[in-house]
C-alpha positions as CSV (number, residue, x, y, z in Angstrom):
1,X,22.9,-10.4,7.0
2,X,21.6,-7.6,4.5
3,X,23.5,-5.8,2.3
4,X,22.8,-2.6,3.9
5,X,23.1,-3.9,7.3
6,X,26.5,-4.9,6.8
7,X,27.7,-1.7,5.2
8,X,26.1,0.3,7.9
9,X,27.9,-1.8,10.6
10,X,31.4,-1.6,8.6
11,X,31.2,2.3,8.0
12,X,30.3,2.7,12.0
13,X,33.1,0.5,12.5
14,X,35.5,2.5,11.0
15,X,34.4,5.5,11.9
16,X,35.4,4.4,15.4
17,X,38.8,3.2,13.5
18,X,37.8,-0.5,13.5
19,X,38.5,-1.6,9.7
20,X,37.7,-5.5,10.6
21,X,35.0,-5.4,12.7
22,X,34.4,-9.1,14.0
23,X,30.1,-9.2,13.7
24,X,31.3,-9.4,9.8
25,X,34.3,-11.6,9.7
26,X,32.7,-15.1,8.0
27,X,29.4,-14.0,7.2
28,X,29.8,-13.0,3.8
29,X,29.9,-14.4,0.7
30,X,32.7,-12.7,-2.0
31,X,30.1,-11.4,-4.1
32,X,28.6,-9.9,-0.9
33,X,31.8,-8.6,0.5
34,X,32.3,-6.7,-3.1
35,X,29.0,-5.6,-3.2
36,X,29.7,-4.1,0.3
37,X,32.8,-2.7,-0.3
38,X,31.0,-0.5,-3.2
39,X,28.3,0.6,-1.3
40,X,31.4,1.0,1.6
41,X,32.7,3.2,-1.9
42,X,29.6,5.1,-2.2
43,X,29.1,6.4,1.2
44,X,32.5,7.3,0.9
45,X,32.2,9.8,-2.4
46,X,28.5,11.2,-0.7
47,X,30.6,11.7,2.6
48,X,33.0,14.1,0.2
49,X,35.8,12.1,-0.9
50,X,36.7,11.0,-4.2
51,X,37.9,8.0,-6.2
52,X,41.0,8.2,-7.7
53,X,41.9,4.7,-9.2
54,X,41.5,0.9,-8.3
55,X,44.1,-1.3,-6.4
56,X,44.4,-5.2,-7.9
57,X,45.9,-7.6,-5.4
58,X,47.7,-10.9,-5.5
59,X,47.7,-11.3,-9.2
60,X,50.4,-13.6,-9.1
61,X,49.7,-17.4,-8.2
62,X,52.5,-17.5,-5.4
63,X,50.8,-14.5,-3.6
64,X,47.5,-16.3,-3.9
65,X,49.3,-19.3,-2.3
66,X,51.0,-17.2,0.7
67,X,47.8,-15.9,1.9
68,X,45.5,-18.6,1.3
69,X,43.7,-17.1,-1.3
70,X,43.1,-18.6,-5.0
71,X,41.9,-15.3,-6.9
72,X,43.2,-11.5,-7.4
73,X,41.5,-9.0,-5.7
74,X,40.4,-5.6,-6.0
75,X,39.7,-2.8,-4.0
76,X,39.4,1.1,-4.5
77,X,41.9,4.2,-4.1
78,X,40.5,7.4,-2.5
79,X,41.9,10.7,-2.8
80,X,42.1,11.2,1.2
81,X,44.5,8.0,1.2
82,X,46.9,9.2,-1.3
83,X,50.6,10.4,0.7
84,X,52.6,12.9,-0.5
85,X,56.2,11.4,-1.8
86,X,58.3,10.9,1.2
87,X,55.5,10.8,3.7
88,X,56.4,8.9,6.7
89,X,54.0,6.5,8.0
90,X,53.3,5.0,12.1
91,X,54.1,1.6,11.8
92,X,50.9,1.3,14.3
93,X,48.6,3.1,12.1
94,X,48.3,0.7,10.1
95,X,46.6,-2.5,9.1
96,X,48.6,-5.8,9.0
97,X,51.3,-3.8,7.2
98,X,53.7,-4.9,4.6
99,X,56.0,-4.7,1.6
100,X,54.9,-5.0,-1.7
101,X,57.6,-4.3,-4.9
102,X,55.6,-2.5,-7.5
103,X,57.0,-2.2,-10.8
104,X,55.8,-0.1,-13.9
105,X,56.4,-0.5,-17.2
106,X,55.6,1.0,-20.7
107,X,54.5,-1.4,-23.1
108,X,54.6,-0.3,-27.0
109,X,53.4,3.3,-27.7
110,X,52.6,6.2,-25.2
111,X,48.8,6.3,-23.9
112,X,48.3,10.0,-24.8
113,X,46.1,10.8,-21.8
114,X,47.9,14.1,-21.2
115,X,51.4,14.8,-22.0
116,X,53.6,14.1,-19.2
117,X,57.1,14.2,-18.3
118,X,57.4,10.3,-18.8
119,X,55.6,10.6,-22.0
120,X,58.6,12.8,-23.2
121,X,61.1,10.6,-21.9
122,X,59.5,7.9,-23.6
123,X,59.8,9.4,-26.7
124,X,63.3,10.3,-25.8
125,X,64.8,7.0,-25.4
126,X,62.9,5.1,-28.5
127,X,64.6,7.8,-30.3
128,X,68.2,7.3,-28.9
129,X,67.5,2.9,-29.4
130,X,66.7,4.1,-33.2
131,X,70.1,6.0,-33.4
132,X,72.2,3.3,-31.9
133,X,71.2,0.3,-33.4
């Protein structure tokens, strides 16, 4: 199957709300999954939305193990999928749901993107470990 073929099938497929349709399931190679997925990506940002970050999945070796897998993966965040904080979610919306703890951390010295409240509380609490050492 064609590159194109495949990403036409998959965004017909999920227009109709199919996210796995089963003409794909085993016929591609990573590399060609990926390579769909972007041009999935493209269609996407011509169709109006817009990327908004990247996702990387099972990055530990025991989550690899769970699911069978033996590499991280990646895919991409759009701005239509983003929830407001709080937003409730159907249960049977979704795809093969499930939990996932994520946890952030700042490492070092702010990234001085934009100023943020974080980056002021950052700057806040190296300050007060300074004074009470």
């Amino acid at each position: 199957m064609k590159i194109e073929e495949a990403i036409d099938a998959l965004w017909e497929s999920v227009k109709r709300g199919n996210h796995e349709p089963a003409e794909l399931r085993g016929r591609l190679t990573m590399d060609e999954a990926y390579r769909v997925q972007l041009g999935m990506l493209a269609r996407c940002e011509a169709d109006g939305d817009r990327l908004v970050g990247w996702k990387v999945g099972l990055t530990a070796k025991a989550n690899q193990t769970q699911v069978g897998y033996h590499e991280p993966v990646f895919g991409y965040l759009l701005r239509s999928g983003a929830l407001a904080s709080g937003a409730a979610l159907e249960c049977s919306a979704l795809i093969a749901p499930g939990v996932e703890c994520e946890l952030c951390l700042t490492v070092g010295t702010t990234c001085w993107a934009r100023r943020s409240l974080f980056s002021r509380r950052s700057r806040r609490s190296r300050a007060f470990s300074r004074r009470s050492r």
